[in-house]
C-alpha positions in Angstrom: 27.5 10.1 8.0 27.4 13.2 5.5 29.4 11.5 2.2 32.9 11.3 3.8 32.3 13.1 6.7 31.1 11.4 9.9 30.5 12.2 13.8 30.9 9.7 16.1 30.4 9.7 20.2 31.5 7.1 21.9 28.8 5.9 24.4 30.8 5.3 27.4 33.4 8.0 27.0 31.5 10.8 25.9 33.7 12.0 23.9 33.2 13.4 19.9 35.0 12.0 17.0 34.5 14.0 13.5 36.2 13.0 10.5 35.8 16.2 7.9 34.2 19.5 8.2 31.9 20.7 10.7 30.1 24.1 9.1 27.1 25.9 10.5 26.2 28.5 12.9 28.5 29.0 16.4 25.8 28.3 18.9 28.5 27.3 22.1 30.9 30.1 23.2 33.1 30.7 26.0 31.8 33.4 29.4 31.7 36.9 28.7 30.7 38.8 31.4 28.2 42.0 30.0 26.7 44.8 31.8 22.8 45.0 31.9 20.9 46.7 29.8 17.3 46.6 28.3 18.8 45.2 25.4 21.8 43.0 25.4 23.6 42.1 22.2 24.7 38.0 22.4 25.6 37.5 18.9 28.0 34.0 19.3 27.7 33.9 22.8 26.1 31.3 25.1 27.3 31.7 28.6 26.9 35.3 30.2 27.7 37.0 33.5 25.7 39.9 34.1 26.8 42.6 36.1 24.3 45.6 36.6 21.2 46.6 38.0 19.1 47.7 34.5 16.3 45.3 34.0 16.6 43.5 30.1 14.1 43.3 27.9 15.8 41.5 24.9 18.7 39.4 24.2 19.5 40.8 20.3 21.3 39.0 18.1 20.3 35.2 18.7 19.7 32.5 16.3 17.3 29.6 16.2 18.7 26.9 18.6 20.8 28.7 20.3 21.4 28.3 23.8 21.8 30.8 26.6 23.2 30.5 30.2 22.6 33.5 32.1 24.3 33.9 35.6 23.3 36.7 37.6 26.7 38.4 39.5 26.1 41.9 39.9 22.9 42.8 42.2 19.2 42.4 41.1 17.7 42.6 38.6 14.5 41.3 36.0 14.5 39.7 33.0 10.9 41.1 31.7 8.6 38.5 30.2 7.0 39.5 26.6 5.9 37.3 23.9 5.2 40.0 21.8 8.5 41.7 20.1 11.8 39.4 18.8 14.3 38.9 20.7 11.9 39.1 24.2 11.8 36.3 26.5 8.7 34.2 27.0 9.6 32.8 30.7 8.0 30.2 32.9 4.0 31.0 34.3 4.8 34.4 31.6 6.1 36.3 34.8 9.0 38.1 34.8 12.1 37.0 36.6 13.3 38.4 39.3 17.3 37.1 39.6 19.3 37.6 42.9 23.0 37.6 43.0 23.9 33.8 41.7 20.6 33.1 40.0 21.1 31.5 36.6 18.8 30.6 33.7 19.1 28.7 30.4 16.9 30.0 27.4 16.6 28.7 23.7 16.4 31.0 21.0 13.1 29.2 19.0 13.8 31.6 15.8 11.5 34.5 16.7 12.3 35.0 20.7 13.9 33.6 23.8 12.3 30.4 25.7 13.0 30.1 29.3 14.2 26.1 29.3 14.9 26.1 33.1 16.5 28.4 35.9 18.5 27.7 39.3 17.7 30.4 42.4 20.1 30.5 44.7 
């Protein structure tokens, strides 16, 4: 509890209870499907469709914590590993990711760049 605001969840419901306001950075938004690009702006969003073939270096526009589910629906393409620049993606073994049609992967923005957190293959 925050003063008079409080959050509550029950345990065998699940569900969220606030009394007052919640503030802060939107970090969970609904699908948008993007075409690929080397960059790809995400500002506010945290579940993608990408449709294309260009390989992406960046997802621009993410902030700490934030959460990104990317679903591959177009054909393939990479998502290119580089620990180097902001906004880059620092994936699993530091290999790039070759995605298929269907292929999905879920990264956390750590404040500086993308960290792959897991990733289905179809």
């Amino acid at each position: 509890a925050f003063g008079d605001d409080t959050i509550t969840i029950d345990s065998a419901s699940g569900d969220l209870t606030t009394i007052g306001a919640l503030t802060g950075e939107t970090i969970i938004t609904p699908l948008s499907t993007l075409a690929s690009a080397s960059a790809v702006a995400v500002t506010n969003k945290s579940y993608i469709h990408l449709n294309g073939v260009t390989d992406v270096d960046t997802f621009t526009g993410g902030v700490r914590g934030q959460h990104l589910f990317v679903k591959l629906i177009g054909a393939g393409l990479s998502l290119v590993h580089n620990t180097v620049s902001a906004d880059t993606m620092a994936l699993a073994d530091s290999i790039s990711f070759v995605m298929a049609t269907g292929d999905t992967i879920h990264l956390i923005h750590d404040g500086t760049r993308w960290v792959e957190y897991g990733r289905m293959v179809r």
